[in-house]
N, CA, C and O atoms as a GROMACS GRO file, in nm:
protein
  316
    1UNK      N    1   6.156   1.818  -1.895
    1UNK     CA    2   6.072   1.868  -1.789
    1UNK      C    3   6.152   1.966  -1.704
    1UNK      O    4   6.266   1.941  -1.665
    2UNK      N    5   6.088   2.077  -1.677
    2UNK     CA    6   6.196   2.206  -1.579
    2UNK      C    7   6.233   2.125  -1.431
    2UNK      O    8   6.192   2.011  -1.407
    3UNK      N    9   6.287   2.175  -1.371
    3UNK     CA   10   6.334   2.130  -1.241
    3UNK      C   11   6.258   2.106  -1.132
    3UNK      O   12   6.247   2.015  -1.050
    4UNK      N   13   6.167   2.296  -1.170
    4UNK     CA   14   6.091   2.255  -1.088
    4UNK      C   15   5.948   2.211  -1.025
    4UNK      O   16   5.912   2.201  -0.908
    5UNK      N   17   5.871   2.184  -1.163
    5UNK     CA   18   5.815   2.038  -1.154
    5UNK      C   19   5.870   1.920  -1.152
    5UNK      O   20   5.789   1.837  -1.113
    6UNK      N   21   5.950   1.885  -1.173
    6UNK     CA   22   6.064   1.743  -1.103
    6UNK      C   23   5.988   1.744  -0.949
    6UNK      O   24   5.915   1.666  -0.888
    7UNK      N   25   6.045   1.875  -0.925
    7UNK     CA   26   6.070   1.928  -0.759
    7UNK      C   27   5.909   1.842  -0.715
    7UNK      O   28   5.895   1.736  -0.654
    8UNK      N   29   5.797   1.938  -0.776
    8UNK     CA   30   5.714   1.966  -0.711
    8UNK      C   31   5.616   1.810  -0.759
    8UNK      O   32   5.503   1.797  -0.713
    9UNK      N   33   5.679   1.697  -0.860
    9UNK     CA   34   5.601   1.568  -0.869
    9UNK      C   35   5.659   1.484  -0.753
    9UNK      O   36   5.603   1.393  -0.693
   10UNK      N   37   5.783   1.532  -0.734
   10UNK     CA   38   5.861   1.440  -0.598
   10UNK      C   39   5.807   1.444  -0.481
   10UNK      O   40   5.774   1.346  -0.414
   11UNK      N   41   5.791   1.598  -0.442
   11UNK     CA   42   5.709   1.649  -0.356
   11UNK      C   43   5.571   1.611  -0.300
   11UNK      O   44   5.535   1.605  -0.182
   12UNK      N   45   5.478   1.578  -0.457
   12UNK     CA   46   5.362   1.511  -0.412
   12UNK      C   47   5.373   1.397  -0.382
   12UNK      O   48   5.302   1.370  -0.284
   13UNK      N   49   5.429   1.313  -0.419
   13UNK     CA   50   5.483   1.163  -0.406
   13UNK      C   51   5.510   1.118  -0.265
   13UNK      O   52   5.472   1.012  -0.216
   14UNK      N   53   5.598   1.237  -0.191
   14UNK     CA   54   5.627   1.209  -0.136
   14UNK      C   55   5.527   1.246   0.027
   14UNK      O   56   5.533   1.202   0.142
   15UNK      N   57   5.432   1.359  -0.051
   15UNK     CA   58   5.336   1.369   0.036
   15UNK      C   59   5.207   1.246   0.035
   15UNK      O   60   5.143   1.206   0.132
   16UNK      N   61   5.197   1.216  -0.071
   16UNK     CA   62   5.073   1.095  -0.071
   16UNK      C   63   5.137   0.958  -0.004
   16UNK      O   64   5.082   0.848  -0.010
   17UNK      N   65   5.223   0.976   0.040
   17UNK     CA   66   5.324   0.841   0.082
   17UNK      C   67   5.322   0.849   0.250
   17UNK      O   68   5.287   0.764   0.332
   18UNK      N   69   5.366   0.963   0.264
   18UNK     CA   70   5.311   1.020   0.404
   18UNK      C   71   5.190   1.012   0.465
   18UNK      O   72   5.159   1.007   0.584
   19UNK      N   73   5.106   1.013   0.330
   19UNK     CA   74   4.940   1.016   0.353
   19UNK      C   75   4.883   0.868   0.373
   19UNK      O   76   4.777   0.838   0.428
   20UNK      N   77   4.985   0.778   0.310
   20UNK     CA   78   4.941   0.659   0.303
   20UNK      C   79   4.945   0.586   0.421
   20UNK      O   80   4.855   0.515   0.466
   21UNK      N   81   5.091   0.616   0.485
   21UNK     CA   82   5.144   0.562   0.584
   21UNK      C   83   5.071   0.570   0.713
   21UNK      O   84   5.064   0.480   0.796
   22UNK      N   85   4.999   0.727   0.726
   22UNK     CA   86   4.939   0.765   0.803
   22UNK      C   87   4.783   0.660   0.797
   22UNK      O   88   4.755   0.594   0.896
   23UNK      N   89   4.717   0.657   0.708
   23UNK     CA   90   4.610   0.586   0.666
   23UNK      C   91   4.657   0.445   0.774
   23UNK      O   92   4.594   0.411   0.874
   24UNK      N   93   4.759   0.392   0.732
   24UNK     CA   94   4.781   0.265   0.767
   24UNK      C   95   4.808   0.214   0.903
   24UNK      O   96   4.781   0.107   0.957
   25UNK      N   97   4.865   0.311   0.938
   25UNK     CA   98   4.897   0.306   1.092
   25UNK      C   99   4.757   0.419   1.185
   25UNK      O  100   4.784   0.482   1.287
   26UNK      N  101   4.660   0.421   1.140
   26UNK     CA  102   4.598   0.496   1.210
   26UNK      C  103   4.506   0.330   1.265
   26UNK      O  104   4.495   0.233   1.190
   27UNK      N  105   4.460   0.333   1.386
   27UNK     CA  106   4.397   0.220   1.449
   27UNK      C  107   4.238   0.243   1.424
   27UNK      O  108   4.166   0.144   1.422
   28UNK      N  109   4.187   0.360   1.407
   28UNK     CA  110   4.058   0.460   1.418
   28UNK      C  111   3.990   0.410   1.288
   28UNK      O  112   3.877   0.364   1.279
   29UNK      N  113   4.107   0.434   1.160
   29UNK     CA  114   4.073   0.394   1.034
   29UNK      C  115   3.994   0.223   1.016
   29UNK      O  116   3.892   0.192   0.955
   30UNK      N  117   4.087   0.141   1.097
   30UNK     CA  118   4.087   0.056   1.080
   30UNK      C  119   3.969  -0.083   1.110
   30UNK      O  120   3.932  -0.182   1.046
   31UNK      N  121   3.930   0.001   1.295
   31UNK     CA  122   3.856  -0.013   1.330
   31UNK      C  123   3.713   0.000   1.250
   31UNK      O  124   3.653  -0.105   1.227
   32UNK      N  125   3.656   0.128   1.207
   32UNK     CA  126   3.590   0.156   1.097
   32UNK      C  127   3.551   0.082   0.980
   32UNK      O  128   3.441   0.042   0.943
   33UNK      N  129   3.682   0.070   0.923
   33UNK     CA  130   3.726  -0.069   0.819
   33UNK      C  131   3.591  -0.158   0.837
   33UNK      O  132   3.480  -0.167   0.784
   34UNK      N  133   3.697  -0.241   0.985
   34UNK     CA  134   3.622  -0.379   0.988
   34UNK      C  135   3.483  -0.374   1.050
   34UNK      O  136   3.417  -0.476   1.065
   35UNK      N  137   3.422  -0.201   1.102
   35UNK     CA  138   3.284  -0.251   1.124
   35UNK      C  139   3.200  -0.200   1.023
   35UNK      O  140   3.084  -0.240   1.020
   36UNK      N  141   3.242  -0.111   0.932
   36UNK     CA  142   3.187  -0.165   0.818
   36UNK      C  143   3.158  -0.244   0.743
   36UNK      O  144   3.048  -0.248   0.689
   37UNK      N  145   3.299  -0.367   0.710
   37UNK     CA  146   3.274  -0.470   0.640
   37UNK      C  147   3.184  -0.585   0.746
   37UNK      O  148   3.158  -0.696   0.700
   38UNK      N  149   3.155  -0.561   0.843
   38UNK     CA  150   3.080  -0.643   0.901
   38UNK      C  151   2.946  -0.596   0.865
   38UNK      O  152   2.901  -0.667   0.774
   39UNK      N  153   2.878  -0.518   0.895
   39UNK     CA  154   2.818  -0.418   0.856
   39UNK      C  155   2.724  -0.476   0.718
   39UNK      O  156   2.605  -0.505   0.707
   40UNK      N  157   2.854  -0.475   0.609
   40UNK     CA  158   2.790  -0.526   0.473
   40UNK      C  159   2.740  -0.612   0.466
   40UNK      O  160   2.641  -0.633   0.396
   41UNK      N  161   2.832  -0.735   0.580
   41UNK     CA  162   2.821  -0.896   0.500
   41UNK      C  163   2.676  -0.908   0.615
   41UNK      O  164   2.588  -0.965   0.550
   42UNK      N  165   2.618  -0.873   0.766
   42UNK     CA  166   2.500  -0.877   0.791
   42UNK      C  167   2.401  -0.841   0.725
   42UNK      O  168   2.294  -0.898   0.744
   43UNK      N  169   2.413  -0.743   0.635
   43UNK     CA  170   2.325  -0.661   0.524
   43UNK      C  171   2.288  -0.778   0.457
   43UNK      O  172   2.193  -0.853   0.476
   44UNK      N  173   2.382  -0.782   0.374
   44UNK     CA  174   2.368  -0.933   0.244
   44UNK      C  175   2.297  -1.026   0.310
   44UNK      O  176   2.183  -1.050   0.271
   45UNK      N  177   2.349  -1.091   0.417
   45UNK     CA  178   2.316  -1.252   0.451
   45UNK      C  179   2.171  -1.170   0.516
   45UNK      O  180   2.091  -1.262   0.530
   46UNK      N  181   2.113  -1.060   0.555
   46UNK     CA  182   1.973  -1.030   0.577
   46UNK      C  183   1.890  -1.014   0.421
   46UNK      O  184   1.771  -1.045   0.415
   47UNK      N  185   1.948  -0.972   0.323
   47UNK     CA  186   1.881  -0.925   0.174
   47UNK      C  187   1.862  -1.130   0.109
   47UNK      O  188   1.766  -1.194   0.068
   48UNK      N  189   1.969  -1.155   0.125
   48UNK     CA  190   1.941  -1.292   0.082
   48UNK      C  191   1.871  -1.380   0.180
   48UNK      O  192   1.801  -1.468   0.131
   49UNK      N  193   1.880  -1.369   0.351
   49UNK     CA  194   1.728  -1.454   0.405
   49UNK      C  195   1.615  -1.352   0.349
   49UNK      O  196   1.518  -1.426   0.362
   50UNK      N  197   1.598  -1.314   0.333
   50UNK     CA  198   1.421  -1.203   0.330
   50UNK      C  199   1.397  -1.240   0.181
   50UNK      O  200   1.275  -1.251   0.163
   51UNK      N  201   1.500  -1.274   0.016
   51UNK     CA  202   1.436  -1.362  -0.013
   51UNK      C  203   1.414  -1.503  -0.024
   51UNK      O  204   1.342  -1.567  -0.101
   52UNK      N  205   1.495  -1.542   0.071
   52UNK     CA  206   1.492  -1.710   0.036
   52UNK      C  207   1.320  -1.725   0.133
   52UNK      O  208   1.231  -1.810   0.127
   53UNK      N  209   1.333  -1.597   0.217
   53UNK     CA  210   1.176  -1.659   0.339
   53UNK      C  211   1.072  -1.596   0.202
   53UNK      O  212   0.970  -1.664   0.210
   54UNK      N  213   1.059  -1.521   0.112
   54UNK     CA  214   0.984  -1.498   0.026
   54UNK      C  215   0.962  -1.588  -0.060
   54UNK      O  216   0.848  -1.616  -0.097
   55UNK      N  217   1.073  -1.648  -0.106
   55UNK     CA  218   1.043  -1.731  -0.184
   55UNK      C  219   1.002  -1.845  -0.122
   55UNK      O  220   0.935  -1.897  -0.212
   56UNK      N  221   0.997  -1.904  -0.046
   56UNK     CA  222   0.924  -2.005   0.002
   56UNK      C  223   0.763  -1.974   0.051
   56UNK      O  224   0.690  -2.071   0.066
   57UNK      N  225   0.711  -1.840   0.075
   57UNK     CA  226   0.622  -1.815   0.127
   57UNK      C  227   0.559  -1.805   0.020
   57UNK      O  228   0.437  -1.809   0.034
   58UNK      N  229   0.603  -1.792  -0.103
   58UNK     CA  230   0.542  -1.792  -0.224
   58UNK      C  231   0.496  -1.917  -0.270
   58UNK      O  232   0.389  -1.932  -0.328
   59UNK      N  233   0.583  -2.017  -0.244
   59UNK     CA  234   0.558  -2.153  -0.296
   59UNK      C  235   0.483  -2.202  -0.168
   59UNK      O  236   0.474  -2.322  -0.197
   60UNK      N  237   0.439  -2.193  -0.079
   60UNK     CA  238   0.344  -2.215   0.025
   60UNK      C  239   0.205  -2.185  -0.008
   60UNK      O  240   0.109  -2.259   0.013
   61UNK      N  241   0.203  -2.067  -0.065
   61UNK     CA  242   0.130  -1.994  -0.074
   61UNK      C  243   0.036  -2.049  -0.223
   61UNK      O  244  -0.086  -2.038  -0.225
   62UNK      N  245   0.097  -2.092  -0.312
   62UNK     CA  246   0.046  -2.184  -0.467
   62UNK      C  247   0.020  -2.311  -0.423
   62UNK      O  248  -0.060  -2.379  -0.487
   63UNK      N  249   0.083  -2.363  -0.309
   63UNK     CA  250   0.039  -2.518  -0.284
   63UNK      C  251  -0.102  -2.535  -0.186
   63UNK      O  252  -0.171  -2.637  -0.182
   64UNK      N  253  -0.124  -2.420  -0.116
   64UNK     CA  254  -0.228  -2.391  -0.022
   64UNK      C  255  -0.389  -2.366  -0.150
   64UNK      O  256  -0.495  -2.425  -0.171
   65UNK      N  257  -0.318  -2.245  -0.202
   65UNK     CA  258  -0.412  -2.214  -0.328
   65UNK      C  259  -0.453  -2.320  -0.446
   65UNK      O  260  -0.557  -2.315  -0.512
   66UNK      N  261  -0.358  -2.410  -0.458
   66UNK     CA  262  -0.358  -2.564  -0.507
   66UNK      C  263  -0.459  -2.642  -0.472
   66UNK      O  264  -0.537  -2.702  -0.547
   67UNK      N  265  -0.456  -2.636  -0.333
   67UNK     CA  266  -0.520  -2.759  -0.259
   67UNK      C  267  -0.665  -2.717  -0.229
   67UNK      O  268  -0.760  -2.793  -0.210
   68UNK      N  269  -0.666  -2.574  -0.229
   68UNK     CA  270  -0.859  -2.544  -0.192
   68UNK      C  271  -0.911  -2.537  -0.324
   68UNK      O  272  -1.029  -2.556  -0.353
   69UNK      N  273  -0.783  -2.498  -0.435
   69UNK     CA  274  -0.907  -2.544  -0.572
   69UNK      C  275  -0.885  -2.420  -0.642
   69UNK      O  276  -0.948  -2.413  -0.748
   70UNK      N  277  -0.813  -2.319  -0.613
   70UNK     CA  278  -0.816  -2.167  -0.679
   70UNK      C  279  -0.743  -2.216  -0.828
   70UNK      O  280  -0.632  -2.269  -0.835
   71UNK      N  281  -0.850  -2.180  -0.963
   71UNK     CA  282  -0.794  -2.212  -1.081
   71UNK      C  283  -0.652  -2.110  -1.107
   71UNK      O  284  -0.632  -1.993  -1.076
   72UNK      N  285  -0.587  -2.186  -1.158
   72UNK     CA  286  -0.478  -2.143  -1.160
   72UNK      C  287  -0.383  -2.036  -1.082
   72UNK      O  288  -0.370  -1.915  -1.103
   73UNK      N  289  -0.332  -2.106  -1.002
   73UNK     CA  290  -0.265  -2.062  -0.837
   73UNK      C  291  -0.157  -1.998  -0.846
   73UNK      O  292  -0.118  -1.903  -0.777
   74UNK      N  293  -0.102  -2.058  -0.945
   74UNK     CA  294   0.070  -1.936  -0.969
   74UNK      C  295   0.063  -1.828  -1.041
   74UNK      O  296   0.159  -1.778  -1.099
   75UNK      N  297  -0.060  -1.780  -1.041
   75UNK     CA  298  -0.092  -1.651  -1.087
   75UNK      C  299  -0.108  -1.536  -0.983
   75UNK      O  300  -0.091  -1.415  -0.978
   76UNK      N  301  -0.154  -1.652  -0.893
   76UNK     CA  302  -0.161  -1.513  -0.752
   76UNK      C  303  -0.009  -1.534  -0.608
   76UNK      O  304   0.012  -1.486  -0.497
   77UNK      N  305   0.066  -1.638  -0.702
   77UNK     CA  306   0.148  -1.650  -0.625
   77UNK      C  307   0.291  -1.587  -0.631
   77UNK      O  308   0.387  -1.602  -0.555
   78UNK      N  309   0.275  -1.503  -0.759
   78UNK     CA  310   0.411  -1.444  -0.808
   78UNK      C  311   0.485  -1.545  -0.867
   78UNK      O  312   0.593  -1.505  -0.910
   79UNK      N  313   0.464  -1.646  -0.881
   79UNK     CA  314   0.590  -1.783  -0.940
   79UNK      C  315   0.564  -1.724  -1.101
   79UNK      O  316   0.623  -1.776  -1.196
   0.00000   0.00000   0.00000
């Protein structure tokens, strides 16, 4: 390999290292970080209540249709 790509892979190395460091010690980044990952996990625990309340409103919904007599109820109940 010539010298001076040696030079110039050291060079980047040593700039993405700089880049990293900076990443790490920035407080701005970090902050961000964690209100994003908060962010997600309210997302989720809202995507998984909306269907656990569906799915029960569904099975409410076949036992109601059950009980007044509608022939075959889990047809209009999505189950």
């Amino acid at each position: 390999m010539p010298k001076q790509q040696q030079m110039s892979e050291g060079a980047q190395e040593t700039k993405m290292s700089s880049c990293f460091a900076q990443l790490w010690n920035d407080e701005q980044a970090t902050t961000t970080l964690e209100y994003t990952l908060i962010l997600v996990l309210i997302a989720v625990t809202g995507l998984l209540a909306w269907q656990s309340f569906g799915t029960s409103l569904s099975e409410h919904a076949a036992d109601n249709a059950a009980q007044v007599g509608v022939p075959d109820a889990n047809k209009y109940s999505g189950i």
